[in-house]
BARO-679631 format. One record per residue (C-alpha): residue number from 1; residue in three letters; z, x, y. Coordinates in nm, 2 decimals, padded with zeros to 4 digits. Layout:
<vodrens>
<num = NUM residuo = ALA pz = Z px = X py = Y>
...
</vodrens>
This chain:
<vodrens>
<num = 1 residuo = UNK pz = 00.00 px = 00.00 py = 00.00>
<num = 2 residuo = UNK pz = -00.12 px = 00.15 py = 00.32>
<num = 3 residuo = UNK pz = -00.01 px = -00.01 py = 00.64>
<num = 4 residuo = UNK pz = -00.19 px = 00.10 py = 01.01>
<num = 5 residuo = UNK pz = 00.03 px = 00.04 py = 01.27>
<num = 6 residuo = UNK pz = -00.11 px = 00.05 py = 01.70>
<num = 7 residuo = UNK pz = 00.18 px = 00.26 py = 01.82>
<num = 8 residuo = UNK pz = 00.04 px = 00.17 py = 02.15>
<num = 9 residuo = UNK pz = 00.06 px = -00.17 py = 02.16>
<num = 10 residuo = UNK pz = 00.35 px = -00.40 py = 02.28>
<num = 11 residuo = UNK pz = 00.61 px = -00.41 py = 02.58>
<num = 12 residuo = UNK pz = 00.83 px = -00.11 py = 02.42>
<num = 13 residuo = UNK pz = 00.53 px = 00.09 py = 02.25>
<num = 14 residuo = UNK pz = 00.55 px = 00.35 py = 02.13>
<num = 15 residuo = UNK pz = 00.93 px = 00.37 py = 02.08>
<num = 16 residuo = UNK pz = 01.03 px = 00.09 py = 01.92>
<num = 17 residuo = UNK pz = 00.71 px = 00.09 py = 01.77>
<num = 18 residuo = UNK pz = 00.82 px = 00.43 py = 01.63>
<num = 19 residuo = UNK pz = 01.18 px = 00.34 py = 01.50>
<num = 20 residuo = UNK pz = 01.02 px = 00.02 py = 01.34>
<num = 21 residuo = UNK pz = 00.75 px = 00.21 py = 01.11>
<num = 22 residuo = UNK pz = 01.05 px = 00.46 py = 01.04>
<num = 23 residuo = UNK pz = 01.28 px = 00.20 py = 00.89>
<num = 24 residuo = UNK pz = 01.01 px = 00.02 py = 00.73>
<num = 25 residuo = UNK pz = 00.91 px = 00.30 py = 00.56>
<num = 26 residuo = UNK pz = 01.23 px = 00.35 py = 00.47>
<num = 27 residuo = UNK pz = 01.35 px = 00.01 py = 00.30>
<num = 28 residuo = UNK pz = 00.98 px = -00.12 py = 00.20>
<num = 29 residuo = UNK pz = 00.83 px = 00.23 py = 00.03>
<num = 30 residuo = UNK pz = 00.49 px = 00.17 py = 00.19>
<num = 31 residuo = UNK pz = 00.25 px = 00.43 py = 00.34>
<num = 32 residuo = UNK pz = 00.22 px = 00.40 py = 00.72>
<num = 33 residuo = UNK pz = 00.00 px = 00.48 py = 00.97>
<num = 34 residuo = UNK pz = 00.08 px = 00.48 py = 01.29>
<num = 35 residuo = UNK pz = -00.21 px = 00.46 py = 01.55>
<num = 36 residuo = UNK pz = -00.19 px = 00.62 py = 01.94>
<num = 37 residuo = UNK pz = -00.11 px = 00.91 py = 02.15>
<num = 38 residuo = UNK pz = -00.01 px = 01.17 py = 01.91>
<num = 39 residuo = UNK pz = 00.15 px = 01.37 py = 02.15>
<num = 40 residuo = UNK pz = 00.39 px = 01.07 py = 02.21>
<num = 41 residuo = UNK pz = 00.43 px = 00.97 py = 01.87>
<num = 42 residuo = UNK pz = 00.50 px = 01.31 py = 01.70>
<num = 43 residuo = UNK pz = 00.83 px = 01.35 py = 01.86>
<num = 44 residuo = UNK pz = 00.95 px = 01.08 py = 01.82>
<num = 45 residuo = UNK pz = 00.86 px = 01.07 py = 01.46>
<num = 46 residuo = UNK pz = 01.09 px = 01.43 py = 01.46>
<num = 47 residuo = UNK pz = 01.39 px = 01.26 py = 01.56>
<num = 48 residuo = UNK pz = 01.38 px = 01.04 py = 01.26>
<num = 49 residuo = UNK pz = 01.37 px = 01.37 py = 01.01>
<num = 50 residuo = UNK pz = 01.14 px = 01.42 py = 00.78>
<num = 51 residuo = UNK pz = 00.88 px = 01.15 py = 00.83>
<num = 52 residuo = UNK pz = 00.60 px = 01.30 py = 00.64>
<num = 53 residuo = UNK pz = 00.79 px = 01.28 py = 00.30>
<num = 54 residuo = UNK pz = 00.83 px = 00.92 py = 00.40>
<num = 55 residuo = UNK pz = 00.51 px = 00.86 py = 00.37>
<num = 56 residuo = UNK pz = 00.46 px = 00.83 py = 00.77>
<num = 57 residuo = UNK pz = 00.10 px = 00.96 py = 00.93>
<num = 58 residuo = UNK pz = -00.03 px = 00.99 py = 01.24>
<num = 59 residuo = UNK pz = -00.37 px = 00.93 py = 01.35>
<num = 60 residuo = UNK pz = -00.47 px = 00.98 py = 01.69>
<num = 61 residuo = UNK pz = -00.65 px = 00.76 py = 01.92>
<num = 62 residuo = UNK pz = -00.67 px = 00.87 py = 02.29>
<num = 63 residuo = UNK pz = -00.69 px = 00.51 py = 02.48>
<num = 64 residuo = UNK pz = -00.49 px = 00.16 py = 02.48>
<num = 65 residuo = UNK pz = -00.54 px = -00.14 py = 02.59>
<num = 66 residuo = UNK pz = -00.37 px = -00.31 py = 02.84>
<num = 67 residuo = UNK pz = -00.24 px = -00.65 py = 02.92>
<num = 68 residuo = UNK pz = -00.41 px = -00.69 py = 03.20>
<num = 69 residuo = UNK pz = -00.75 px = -00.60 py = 03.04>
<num = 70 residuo = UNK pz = -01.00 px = -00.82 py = 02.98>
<num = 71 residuo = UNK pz = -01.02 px = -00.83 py = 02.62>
<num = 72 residuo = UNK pz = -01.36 px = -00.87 py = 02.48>
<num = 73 residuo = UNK pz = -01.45 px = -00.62 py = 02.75>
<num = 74 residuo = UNK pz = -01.15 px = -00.33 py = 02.66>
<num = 75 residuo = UNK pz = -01.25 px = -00.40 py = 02.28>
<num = 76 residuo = UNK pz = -01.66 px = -00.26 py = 02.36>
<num = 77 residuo = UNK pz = -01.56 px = -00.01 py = 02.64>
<num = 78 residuo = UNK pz = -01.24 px = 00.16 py = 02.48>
<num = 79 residuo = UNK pz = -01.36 px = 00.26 py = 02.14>
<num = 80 residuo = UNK pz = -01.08 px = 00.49 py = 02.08>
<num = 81 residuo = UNK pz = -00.82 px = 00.18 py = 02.20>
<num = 82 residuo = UNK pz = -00.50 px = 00.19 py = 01.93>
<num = 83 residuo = UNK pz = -00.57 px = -00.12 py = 01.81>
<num = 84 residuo = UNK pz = -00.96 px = -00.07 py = 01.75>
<num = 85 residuo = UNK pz = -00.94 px = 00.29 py = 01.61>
<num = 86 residuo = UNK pz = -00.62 px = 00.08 py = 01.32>
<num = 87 residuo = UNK pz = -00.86 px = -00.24 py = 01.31>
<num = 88 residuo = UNK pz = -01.13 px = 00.02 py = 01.19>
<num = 89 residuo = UNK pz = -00.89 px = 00.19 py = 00.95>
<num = 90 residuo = UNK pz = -00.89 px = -00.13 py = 00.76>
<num = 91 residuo = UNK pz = -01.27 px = -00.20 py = 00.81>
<num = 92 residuo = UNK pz = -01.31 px = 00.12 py = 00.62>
<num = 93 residuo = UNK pz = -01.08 px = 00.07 py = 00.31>
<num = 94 residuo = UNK pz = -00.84 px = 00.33 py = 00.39>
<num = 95 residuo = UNK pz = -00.56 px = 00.05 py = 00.51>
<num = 96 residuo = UNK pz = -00.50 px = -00.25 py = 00.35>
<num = 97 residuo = UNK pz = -00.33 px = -00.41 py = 00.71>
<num = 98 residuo = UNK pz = -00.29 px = -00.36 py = 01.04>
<num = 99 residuo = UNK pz = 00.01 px = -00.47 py = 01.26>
<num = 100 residuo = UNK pz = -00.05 px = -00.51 py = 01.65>
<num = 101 residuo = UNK pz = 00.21 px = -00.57 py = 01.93>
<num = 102 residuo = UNK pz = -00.03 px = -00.55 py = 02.17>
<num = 103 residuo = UNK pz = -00.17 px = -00.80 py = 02.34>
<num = 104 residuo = UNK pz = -00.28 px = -01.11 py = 02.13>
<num = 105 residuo = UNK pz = -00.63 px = -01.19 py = 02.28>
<num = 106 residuo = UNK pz = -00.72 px = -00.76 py = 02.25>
<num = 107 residuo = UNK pz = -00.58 px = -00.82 py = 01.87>
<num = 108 residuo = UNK pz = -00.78 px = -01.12 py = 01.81>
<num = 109 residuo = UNK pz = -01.09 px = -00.97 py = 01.95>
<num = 110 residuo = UNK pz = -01.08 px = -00.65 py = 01.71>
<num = 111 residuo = UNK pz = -01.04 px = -00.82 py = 01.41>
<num = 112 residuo = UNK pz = -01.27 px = -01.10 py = 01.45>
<num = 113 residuo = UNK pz = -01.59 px = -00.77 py = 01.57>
<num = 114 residuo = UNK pz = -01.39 px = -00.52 py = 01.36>
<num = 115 residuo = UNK pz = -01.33 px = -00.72 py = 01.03>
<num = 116 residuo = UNK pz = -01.60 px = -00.97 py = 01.04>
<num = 117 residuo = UNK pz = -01.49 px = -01.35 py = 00.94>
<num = 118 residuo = UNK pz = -01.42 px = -01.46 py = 00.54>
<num = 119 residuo = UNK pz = -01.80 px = -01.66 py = 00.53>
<num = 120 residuo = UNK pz = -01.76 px = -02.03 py = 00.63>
<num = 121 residuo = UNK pz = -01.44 px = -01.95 py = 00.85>
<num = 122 residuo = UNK pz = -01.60 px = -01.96 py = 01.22>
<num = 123 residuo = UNK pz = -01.25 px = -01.93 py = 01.39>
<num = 124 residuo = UNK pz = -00.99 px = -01.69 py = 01.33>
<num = 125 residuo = UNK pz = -00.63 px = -01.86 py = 01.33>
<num = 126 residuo = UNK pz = -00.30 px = -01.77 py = 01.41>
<num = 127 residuo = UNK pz = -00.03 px = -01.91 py = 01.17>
<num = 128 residuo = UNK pz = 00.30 px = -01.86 py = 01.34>
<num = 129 residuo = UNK pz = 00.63 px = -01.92 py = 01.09>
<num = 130 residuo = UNK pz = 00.88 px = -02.19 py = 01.26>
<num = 131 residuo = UNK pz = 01.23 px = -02.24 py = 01.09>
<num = 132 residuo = UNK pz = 01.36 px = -02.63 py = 01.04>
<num = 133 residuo = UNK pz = 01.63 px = -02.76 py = 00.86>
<num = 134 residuo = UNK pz = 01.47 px = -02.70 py = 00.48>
<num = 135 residuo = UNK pz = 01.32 px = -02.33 py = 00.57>
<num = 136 residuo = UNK pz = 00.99 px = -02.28 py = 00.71>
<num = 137 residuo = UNK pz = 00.71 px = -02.46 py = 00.87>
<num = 138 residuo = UNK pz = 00.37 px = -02.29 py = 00.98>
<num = 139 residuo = UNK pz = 00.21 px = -02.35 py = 01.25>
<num = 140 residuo = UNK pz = -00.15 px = -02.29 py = 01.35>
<num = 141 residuo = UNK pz = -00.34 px = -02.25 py = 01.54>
<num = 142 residuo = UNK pz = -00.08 px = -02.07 py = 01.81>
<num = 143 residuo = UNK pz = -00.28 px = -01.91 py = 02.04>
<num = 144 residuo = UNK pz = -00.59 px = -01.75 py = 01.91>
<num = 145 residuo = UNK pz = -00.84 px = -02.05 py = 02.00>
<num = 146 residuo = UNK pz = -00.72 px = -02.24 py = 02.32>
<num = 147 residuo = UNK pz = -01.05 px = -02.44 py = 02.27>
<num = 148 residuo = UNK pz = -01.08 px = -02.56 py = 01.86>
<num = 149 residuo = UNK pz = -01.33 px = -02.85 py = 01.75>
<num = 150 residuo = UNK pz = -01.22 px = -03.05 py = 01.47>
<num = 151 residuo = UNK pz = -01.44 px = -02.83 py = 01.19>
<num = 152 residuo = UNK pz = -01.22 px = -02.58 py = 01.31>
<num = 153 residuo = UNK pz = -00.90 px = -02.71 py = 01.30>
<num = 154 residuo = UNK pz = -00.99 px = -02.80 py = 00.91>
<num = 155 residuo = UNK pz = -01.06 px = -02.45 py = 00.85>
<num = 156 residuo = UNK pz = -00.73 px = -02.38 py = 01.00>
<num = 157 residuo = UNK pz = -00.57 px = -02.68 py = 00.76>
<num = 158 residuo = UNK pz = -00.72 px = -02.51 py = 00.47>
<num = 159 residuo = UNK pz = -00.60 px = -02.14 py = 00.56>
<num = 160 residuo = UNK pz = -00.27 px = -02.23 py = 00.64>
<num = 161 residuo = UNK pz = -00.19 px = -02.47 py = 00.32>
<num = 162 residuo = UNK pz = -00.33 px = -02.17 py = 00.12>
<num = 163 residuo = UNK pz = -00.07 px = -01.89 py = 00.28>
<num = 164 residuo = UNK pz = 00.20 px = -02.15 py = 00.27>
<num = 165 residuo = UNK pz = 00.15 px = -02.14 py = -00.10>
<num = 166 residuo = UNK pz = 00.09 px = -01.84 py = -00.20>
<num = 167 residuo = UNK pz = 00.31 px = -01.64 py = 00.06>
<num = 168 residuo = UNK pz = 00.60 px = -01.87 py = 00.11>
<num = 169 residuo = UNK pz = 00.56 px = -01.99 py = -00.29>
<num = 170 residuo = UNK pz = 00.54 px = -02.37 py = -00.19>
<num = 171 residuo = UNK pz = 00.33 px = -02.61 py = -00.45>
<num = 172 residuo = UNK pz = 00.13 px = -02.81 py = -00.30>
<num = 173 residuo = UNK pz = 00.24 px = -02.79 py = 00.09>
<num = 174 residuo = UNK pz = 00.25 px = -03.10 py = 00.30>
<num = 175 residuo = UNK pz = 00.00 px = -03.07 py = 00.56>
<num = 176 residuo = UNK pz = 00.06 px = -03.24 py = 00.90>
<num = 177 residuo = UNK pz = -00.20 px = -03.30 py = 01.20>
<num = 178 residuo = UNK pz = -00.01 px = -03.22 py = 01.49>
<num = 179 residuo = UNK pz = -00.02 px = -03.57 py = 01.75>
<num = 180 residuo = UNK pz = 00.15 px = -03.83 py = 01.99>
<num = 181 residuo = UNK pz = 00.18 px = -04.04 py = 01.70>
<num = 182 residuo = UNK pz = 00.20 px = -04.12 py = 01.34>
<num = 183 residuo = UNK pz = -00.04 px = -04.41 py = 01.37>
<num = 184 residuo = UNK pz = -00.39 px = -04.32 py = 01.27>
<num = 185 residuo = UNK pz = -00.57 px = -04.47 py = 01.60>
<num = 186 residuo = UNK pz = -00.35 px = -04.25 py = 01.80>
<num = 187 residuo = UNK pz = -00.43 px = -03.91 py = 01.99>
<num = 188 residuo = UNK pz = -00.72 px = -03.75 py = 02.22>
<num = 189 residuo = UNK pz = -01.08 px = -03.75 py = 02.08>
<num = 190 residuo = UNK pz = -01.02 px = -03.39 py = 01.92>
<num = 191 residuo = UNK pz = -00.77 px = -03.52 py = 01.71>
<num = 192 residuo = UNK pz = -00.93 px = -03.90 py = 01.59>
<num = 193 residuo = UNK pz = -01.22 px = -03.69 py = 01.47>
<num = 194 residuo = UNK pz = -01.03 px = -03.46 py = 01.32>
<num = 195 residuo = UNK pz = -00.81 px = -03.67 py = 01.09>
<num = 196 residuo = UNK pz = -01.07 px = -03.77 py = 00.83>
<num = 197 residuo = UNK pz = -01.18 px = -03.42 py = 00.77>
<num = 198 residuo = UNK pz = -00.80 px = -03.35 py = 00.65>
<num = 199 residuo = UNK pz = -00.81 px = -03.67 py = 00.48>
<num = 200 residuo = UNK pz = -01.14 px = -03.61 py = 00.28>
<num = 201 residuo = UNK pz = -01.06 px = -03.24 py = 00.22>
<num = 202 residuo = UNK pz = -01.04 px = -03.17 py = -00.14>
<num = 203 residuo = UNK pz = -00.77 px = -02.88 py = -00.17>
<num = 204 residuo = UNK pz = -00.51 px = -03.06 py = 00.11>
<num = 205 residuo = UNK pz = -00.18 px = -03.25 py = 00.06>
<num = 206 residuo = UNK pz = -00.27 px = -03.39 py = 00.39>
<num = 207 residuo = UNK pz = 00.03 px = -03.62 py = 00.46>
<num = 208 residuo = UNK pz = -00.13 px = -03.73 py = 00.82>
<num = 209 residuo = UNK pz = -00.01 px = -03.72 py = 01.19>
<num = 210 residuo = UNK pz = 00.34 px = -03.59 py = 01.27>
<num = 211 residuo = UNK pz = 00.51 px = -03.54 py = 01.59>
<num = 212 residuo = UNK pz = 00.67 px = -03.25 py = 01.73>
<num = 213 residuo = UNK pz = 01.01 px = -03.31 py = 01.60>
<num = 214 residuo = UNK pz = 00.89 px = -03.33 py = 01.28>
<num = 215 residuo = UNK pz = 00.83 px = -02.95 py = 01.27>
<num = 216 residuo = UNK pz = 01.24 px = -02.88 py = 01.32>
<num = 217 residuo = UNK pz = 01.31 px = -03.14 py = 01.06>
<num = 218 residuo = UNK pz = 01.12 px = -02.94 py = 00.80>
<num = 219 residuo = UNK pz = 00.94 px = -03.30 py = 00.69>
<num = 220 residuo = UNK pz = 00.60 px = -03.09 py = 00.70>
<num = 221 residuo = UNK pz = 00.49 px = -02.70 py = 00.54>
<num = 222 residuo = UNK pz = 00.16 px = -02.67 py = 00.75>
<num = 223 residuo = UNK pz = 00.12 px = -02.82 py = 01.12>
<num = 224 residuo = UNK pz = -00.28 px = -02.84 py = 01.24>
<num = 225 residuo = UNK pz = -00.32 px = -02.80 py = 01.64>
<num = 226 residuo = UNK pz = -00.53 px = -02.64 py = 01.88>
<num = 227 residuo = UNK pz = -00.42 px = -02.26 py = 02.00>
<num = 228 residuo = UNK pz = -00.33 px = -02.43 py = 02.34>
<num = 229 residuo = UNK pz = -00.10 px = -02.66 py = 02.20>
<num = 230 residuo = UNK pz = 00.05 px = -02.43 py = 01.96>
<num = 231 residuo = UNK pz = 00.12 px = -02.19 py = 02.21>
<num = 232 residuo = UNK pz = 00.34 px = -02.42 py = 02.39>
<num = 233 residuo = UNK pz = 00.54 px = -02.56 py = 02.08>
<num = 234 residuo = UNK pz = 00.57 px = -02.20 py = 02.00>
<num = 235 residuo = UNK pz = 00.68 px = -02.07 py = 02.35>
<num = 236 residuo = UNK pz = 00.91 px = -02.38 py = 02.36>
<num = 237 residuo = UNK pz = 01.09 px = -02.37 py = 02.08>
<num = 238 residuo = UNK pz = 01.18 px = -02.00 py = 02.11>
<num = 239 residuo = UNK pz = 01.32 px = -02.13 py = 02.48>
<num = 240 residuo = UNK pz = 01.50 px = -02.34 py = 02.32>
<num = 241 residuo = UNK pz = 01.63 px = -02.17 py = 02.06>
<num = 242 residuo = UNK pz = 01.74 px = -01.89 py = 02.30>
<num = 243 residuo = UNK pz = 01.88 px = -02.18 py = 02.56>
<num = 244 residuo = UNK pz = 02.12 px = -02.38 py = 02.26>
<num = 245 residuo = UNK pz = 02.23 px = -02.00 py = 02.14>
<num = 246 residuo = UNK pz = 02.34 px = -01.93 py = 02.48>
<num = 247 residuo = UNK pz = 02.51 px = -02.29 py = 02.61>
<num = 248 residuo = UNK pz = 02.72 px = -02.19 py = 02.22>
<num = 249 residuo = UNK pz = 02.82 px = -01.86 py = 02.34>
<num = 250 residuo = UNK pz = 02.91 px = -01.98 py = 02.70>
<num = 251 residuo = UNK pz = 03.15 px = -02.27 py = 02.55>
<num = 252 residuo = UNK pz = 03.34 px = -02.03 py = 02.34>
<num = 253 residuo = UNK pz = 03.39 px = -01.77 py = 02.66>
<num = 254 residuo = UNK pz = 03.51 px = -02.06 py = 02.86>
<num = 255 residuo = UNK pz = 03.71 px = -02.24 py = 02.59>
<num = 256 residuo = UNK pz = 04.10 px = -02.22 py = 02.59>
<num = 257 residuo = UNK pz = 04.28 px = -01.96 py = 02.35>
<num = 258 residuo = UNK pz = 04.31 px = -02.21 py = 02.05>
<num = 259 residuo = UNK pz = 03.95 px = -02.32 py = 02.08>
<num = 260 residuo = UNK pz = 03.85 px = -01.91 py = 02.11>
<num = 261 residuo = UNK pz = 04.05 px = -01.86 py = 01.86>
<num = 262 residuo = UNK pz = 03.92 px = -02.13 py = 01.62>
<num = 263 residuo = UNK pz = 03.60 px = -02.02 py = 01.69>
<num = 264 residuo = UNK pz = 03.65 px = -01.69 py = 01.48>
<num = 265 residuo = UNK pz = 03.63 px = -01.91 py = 01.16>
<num = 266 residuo = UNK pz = 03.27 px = -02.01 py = 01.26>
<num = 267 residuo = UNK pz = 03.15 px = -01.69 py = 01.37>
<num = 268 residuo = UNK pz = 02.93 px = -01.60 py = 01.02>
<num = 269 residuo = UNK pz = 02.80 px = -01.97 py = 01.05>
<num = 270 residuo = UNK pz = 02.73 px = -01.85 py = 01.39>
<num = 271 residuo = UNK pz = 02.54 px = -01.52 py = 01.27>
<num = 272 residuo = UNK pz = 02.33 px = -01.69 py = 00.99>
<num = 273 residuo = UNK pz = 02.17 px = -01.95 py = 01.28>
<num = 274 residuo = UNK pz = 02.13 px = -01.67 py = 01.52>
<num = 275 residuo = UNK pz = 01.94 px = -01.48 py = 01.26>
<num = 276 residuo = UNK pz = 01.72 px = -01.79 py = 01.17>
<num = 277 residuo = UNK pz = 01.60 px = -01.86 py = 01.55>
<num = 278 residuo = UNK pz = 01.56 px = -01.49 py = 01.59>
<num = 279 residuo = UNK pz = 01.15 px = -01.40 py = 01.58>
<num = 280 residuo = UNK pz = 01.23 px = -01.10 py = 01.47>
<num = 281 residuo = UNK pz = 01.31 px = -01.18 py = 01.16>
<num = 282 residuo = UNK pz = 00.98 px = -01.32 py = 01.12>
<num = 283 residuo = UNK pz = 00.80 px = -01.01 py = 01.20>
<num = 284 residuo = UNK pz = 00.46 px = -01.11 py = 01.28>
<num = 285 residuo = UNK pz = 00.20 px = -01.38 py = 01.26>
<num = 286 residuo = UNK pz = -00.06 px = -01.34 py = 01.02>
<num = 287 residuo = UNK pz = -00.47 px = -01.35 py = 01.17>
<num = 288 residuo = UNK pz = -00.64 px = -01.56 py = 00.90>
<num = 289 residuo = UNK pz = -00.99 px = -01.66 py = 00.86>
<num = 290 residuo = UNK pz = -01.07 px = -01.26 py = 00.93>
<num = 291 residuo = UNK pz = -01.17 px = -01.04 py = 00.62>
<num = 292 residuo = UNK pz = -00.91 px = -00.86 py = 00.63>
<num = 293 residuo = UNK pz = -00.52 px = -00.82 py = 00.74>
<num = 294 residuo = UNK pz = -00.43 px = -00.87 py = 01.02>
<num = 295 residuo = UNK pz = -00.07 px = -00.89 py = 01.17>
<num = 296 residuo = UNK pz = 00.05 px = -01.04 py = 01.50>
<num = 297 residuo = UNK pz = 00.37 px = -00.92 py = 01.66>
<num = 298 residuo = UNK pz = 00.55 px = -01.09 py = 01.94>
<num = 299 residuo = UNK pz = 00.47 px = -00.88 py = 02.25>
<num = 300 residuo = UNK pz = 00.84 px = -00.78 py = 02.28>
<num = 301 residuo = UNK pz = 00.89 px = -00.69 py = 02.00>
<num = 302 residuo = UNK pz = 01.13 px = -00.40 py = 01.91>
<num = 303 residuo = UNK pz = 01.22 px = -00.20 py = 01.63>
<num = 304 residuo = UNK pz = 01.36 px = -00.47 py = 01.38>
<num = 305 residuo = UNK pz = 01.03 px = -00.72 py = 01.43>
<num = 306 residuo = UNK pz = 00.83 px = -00.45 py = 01.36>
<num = 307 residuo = UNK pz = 00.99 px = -00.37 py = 01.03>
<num = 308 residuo = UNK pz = 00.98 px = -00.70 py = 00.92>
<num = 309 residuo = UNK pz = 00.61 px = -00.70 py = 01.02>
<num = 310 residuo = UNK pz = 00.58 px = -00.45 py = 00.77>
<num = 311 residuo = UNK pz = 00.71 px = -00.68 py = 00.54>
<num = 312 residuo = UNK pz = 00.49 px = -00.91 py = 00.58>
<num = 313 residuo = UNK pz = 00.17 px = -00.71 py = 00.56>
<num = 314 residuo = UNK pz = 00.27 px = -00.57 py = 00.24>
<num = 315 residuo = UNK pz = 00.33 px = -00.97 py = 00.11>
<num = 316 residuo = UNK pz = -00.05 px = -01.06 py = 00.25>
<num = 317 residuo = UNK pz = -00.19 px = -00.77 py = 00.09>
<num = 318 residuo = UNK pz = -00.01 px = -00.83 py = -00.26>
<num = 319 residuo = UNK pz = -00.05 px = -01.22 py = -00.26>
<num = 320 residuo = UNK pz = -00.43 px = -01.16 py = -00.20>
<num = 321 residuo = UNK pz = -00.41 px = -01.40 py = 00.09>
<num = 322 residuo = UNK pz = -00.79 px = -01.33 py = 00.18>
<num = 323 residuo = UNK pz = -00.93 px = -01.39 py = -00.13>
<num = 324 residuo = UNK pz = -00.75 px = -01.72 py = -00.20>
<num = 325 residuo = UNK pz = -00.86 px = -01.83 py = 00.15>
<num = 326 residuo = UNK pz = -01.21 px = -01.72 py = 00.03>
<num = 327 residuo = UNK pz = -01.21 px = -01.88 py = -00.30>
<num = 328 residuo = UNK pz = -01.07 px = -02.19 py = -00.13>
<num = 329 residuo = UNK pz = -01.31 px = -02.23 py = 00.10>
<num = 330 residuo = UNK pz = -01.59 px = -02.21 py = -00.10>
<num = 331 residuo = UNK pz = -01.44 px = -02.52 py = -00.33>
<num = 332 residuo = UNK pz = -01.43 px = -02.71 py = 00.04>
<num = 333 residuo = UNK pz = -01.80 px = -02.66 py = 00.09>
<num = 334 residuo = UNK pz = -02.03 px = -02.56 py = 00.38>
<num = 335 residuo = UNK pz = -01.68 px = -02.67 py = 00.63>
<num = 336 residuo = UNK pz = -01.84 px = -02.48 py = 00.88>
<num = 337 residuo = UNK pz = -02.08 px = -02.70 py = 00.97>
<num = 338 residuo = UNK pz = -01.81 px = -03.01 py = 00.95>
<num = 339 residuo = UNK pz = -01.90 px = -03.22 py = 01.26>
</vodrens>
C-alpha cells in the first residue's frame, strides 16, 4: 500500500501535514509519500527520527497551489503543483491514493484531468461521512458540483450506496433524495426529475425523499443532493456541532460547585461525543466517480485528520471501491446519458 500525500496543501501545510504522514505511518504500516518543497519537508521529517525506515519518501515538486488560485487555471499552468505532481503519482501506478488538504476545487480538478473518470461517471462526487444517532450517514454530493442535473445525482446515488457498503460494511444501504419533503410532488425541478431515476435504478434501496433532520437521526446510509446544497448541510452541521459542544462546556464553567462537581461523572460520556462530532476523526472525504483514489481533507486539517485520512485511503484501496463503482455502473446501463 503506497499512499502520496501533497505536503503542500491545507491551512497548516506542511507541518501538520508532516506529523500526520509520521504517525500514520507509524500506527497503519503503509508506504507514504509525501509531495512538496523538499527543503521544507526533510526537516521536519528529521525531527520525527528515522523516517526512511518508516517507510516515509519524499518527492519533490517545486510549486503549490493556492487558495486563491483559479483552479482549472493553476491545474494547466503549475505542472509541478503538489497536488498534480501526487495526482500523477497515482496516474502512473506507483501510488495507489492520494490525500489533499489543499484546496477542494484545485483537488477536484487534478483528479478529474489527472485520473480520468470510471466510463459512464460524468461527474466526480464528494461523499462526506456525517455521524447520527445509529453511526454514519454519507453525504454527497458536498461540494465538488455546485451545479448537478439529475443523471448526475443518480450517478452520485449509485457511487455512494456502493462505498456505503463496501467501506462502511452496510447491506443494502438506504438511500435518501435529499428535499423539503417526504411527499413525492414535492421539491424544485432538479429534484421531481430526479426521483424516478432512484426509483427505477436497479442496484438502489432507494427509500425516497428525506429531510435534513433525517440525516442526524441516522433513518438513511446514503443522502443524494447537489454539491451546493451539501456544502451547506456539511458546513452547518460542523457549526453546530462546534456551537452545542461549546454552550456544554460553558454550563459546566458557570455551574455551581455541586453541579461542576457532578459533572466529573459525565466527562467520558462527554469525550466519546466530542470525538464523534470531531471531523477529524473522519479523515477525509473520498472523490468518487474518478479512476482512481482520491482523498479530501478538510482545509484545516492538522495532524490527527491527516492520519486518519491515511486510514481511509488504505480502506478504499483494499475494498476495491473503484472497481465496485465500475462493475456497478455497468449493471445500471448507459446512466450517463439518463435525462
Amino acid at each position: 500500500m503506497k499512499v502520496a500525500i501533497d505536503a503542500m496543501g491545507g491551512d497548516f501545510a506542511p507541518d501538520e501535514i508532516v506529523r500526520g504522514a509520521v504517525d500514520a505511518a507509524r500506527e497503519y504500516g503503509c508506504q507514504i509519500i509525501l509531495v512538496g518543497d523538499e527543503e521544507k519537508i526533510t526537516p521536519l521529517l528529521d525531527k520525527a527520527g528515522d523516517w526512511r525506515a518508516m517507510g516515509i519518501s519524499v518527492h519533490h515538486a517545486s510549486q503549490v497551489i493556492e487558495m486563491t488560485d483559479h483552479p482549472g487555471a493553476a491545474i494547466r499552468k503549475k505542472k509541478d503543483a503538489s497536488v498534480v505532481v501526487a495526482t500523477r503519482l497515482v496516474k502512473q501506478g506507483q501510488c495507489d491514493v492520494v490525500i489533499s488538504a489543499g484546496s477542494t476545487g484545485a483537488a477536484v480538478a487534478a483528479a478529474h484531468f489527472g485520473l480520468g473518470r470510471i466510463s459512464g461517471i460524468e461527474r466526480p462526487t464528494i461523499a462526506t461521512p456525517m455521524p447520527n444517532l445509529a453511526g454514519t450517514t454519507i453525504l454527497l454530493d458536498s461540494g465538488a458540483n455546485t451545479d448537478a442535473k439529475p443523471k448526475h445525482l443518480l450517478q452520485s446515488a449509485v457511487m455512494g450506496s456502493i462505498y456505503a457498503e463496501y467501506v462502511l460494511g452496510i447491506k443494502k444501504p438506504r438511500v435518501g433524495l435529499l428535499n423539503i419533503g417526504e411527499e413525492e410532488t414535492k421539491g424544485n425541478d432538479q429534484v421531481l426529475a430526479t426521483y424516478p431515476l432512484l426509483q427505477h435504478a436497479k442496484t438502489l434501496n432507494f427509500i425516497g425523499n428525506v429531510e435534513g433532520r433525517d440525516i442526524p437521526k441516522g433513518g438513511v446510509d446514503v443522502v443524494v443532493c447537489d454539491g451546493f446544497v451539501g456544502n451547506i448541510v456539511l458546513k452547518f452541521g460542523e457549526g453546530l456541532a462546534g456551537a452545542i459542544l461549546q454552550l456544554v462546556k460553558d454550563a459546566i464553567k458557570n455551574a455551581g460547585f455541586l453541579a461542576k462537581t457532578a459533572s466529573l461523572l459525565v466527562l467520558p460520556a462527554l469525550r466519546g461525543l466530542k470525538k464523534k462530532l470531531d471531523y477529524a476523526e473522519y479523515g477525509g472525504a473520498p472523490l468518487l466517480g474518478v479512476d482512481g483514489g482520491f482523498i479530501i481533507c478538510h482545509g484545516s486539517s492538522k495532524a490527527k485528520a491527516i492520519k486518519n485520512a491515511v486510514r481511509v485511503a488504505k480502506e478504499f484501496a483494499e475494498k476495491k471501491v473503484v472497481e465496485h463503482i465500475r462493475e456497478n455502473i455497468a449493471k445500471e446501463g448507459n446512466i450517463a446519458n439518463e435525462d
